[in-house]
C-alpha positions in Angstrom: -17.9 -20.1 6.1 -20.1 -23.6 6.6 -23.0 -21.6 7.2 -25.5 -20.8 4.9 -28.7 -17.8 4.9 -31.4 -20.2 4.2 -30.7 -22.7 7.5 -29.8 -19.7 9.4 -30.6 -16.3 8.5 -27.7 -14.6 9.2 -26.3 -12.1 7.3 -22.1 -10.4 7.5 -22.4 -6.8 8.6 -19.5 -5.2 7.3 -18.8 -1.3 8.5 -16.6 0.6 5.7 -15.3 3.4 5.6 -13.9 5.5 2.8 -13.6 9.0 1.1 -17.0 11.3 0.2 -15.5 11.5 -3.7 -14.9 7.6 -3.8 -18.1 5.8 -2.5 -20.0 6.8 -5.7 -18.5 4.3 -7.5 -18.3 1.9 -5.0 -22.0 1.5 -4.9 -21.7 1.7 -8.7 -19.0 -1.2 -8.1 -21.7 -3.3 -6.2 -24.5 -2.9 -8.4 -22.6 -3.9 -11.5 -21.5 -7.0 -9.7 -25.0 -8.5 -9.5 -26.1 -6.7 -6.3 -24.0 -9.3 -4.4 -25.1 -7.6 -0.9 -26.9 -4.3 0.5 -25.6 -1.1 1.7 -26.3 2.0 3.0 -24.8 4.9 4.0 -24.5 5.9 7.4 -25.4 9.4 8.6 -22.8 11.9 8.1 -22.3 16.0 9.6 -21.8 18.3 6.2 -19.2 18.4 4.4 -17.5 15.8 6.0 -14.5 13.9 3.4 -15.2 10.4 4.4 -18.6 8.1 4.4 -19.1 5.5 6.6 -21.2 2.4 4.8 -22.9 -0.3 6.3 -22.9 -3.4 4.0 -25.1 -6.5 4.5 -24.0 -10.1 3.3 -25.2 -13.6 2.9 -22.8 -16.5 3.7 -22.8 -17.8 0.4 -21.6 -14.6 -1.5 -19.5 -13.2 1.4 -16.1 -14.9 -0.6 -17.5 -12.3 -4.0 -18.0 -9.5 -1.7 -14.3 -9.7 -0.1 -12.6 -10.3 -3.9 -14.3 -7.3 -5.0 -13.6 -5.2 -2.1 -10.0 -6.3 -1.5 -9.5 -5.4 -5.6 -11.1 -1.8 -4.7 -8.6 -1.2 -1.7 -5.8 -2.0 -4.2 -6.7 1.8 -5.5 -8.6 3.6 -3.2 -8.4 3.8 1.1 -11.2 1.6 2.4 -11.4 1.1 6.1 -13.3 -1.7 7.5 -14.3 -1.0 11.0 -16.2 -3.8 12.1 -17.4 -6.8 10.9 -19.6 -9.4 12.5 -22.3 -12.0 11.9 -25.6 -11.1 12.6 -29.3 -12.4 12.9 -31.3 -11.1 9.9 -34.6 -10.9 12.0 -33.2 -8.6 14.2 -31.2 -6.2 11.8 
């Protein structure tokens, strides 16, 4: 990506999804990898197997985000729904 989030202040908005029992560690996974974006989980009916999490992204440490989350597919089902660039001011 040529764009970077001081000249532009966008941020990658990246929509997972993946099972209740997995996404645990898969915060734990981001944390430990020097918080290399944000995330939170999106609202979910009781009981339900799967979370949907919404994870935010600068440019510059989008390529570390994707190496990490393509090695956790490799063991676990994670879905990306959507993923798009967006204006930081307005998300």
């Amino acid at each position: 990506m040529n764009s970077d989030y001081s000249s532009e202040n966008k941020l990658i908005k990246t929509l997972l999804r993946m099972s209740k029992d997995y996404s645990s560690f898969f915060y734990f996974t981001l944390e430990a990898n020097e918080n290399i974006c944000f995330y939170s989980t999106m609202p979910f009916e009781k009981g339900q197997a799967y979370r949907d999490i919404v994870v935010y992204c600068t440019p510059e440490l989008d390529d570390h985000f994707q190496g990490v989350l393509k090695h956790c597919q490799k063991n676990h089902e994670i879905e990306v729904i959507e993923s798009s660039i967006v204006n930081d001011l307005e998300s």
